[in-house]
N, C-alpha and C positions, 0 to 999 in steps of 0.2 A: 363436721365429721362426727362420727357415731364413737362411740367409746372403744368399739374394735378397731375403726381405722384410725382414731388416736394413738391407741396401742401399736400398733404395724410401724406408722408414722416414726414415735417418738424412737421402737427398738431399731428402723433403719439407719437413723441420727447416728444414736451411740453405736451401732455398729460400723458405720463410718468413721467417725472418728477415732474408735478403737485398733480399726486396719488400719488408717494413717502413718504413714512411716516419714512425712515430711511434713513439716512446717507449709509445703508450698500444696501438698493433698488437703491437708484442713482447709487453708480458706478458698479452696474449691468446692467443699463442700454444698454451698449455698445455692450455686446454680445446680447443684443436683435434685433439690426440691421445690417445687412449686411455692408452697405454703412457706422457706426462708426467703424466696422472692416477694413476698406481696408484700408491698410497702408498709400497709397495714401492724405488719409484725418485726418489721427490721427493726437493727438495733440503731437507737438516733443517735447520730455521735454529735451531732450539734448541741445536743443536749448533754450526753456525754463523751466528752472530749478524751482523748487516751491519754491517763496520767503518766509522765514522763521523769517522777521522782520517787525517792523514797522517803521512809522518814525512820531515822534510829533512833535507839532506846536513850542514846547520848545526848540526839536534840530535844527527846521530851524531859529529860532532865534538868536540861538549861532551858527551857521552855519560862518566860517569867512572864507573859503579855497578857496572861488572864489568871488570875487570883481562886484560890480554892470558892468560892462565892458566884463564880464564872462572871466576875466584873473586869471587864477591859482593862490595862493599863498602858495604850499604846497609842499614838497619833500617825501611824501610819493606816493613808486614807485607805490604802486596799485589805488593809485587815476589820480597820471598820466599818468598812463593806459587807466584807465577807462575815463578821459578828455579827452585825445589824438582820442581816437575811437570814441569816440560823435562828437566832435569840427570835424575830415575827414568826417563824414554824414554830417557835417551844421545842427548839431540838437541845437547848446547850447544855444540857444536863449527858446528852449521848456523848458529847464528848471525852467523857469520862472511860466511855466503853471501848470505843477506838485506841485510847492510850492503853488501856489494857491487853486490847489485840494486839498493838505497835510493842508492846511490853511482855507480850506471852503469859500475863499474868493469868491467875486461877481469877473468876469470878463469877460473881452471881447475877449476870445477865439479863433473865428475865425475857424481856419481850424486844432485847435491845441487841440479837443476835449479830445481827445484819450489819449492825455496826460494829462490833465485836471484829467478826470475822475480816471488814474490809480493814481495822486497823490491822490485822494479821498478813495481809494481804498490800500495805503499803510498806512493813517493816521487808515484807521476804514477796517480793511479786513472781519470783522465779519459780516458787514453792508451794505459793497460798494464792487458792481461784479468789474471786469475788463470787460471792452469792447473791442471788436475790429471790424471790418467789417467781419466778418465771423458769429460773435454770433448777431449784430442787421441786417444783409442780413435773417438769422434766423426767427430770430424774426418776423420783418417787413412781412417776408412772411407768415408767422404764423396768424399776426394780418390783411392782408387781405382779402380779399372774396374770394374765389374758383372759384367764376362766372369773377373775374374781372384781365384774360390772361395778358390783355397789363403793367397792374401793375406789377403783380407777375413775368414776363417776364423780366422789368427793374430791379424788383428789383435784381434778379439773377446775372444781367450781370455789378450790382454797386460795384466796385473797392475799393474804399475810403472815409470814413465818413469826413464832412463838418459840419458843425454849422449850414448846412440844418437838420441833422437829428438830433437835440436835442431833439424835439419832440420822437422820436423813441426811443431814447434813456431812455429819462425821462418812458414813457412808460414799459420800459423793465424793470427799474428799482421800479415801483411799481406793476409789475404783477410779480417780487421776491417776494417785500413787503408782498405782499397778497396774495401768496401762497404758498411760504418757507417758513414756521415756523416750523422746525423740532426744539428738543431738542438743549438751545441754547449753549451747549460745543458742539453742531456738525455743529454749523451755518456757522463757518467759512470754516469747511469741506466742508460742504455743498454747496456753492457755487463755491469754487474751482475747483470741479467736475461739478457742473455745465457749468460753465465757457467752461471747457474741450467738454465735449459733446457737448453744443452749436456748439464753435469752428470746431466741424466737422464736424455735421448739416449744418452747413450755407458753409461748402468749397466743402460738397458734392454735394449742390445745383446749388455751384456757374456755371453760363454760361461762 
């Protein structure tokens, strides 16, 4: 699609889910567009599975299994699993950024938003979307002007969020704010399916 029918596309999205008055209208949404149908762009829940916990500021407290050094100290085989597969990416060091999200702490981020944000996002799932460059590619194209190509163009062909786009982000998270207020036993529904359909929105865009 051309950067105009981008544009068409992405403001139909959010203007659907903006009318939304139920939990059961959003994840209808999907079969309304061609482009949330193509396999291609759906969101892979086998891949990502729907987390079905929290975590509070109380357990990262008592939290004692990895050492300021991010050295294990724990024999339980499914965390040294799960360490073992972070620590081969070179992530262990994000962990840091998620307690801070989980924390609501102030910090200096950097390039480690995404992580930031999801701990914000395990501590309060009711409150705080997940982001990733697919749902603010989304967005951002959403919140530009139609007349202005060479934007809408970039933003398509943008790979990976940076502590440039806090702004967008911040953004995205109070134009939830203030226009997701459905019933709030469906808030946390509610954005999870959000999330999802963003997600394909923004990968069917992507250049």
């Amino acid at each position: 699609m051309n950067n105009e029918e981008a544009k068409k596309f992405v403001t139909s999205v959010f203007d659907k889910i903006k009318n939304a008055k139920t939990l059961d209208e959003i994840q209808k949404i999907p079969k309304e567009f061609k482009e949330l149908k193509d396999p291609k762009n759906k969101f892979d829940e086998s891949k990502y599975p729907k987390i079905n916990f929290t975590i509070t500021k109380e357990e990262i407290a008592s939290l004692k299994e990895i050492d300021e050094k991010y050295v294990l100290q724990s024999n339980d085989p499914v965390l040294k699993l799960l360490y073992a597969m972070v620590w081969k990416q070179g992530d262990l060091k994000k962990i840091n950024r998620i307690i801070e999200g989980i924390k609501n702490e102030e910090s200096n981020i950097g390039n480690s938003v995404v992580f930031y944000q999801f701990g914000k996002y395990l501590a309060n799932p009711s409150a705080e979307p997940i982001i990733d460059q697919h749902v603010i590619r989304a967005f951002s194209v959403y919140e530009t002007d139609k007349s202005d190509e060479k934007t809408i163009n970039k933003l398509r062909k943008k790979k990976t969020l940076t502590s440039k786009d806090s702004t967008s982000i911040s953004n995205y998270k109070e134009w939830l704010e203030k226009h997701i207020r459905k019933d709030p036993k469906e808030q946390k529904e509610c954005l999870y399916y959000i999330d999802k359909i963003l997600f394909s929105t923004g990968k069917a865009i992507k250049l």
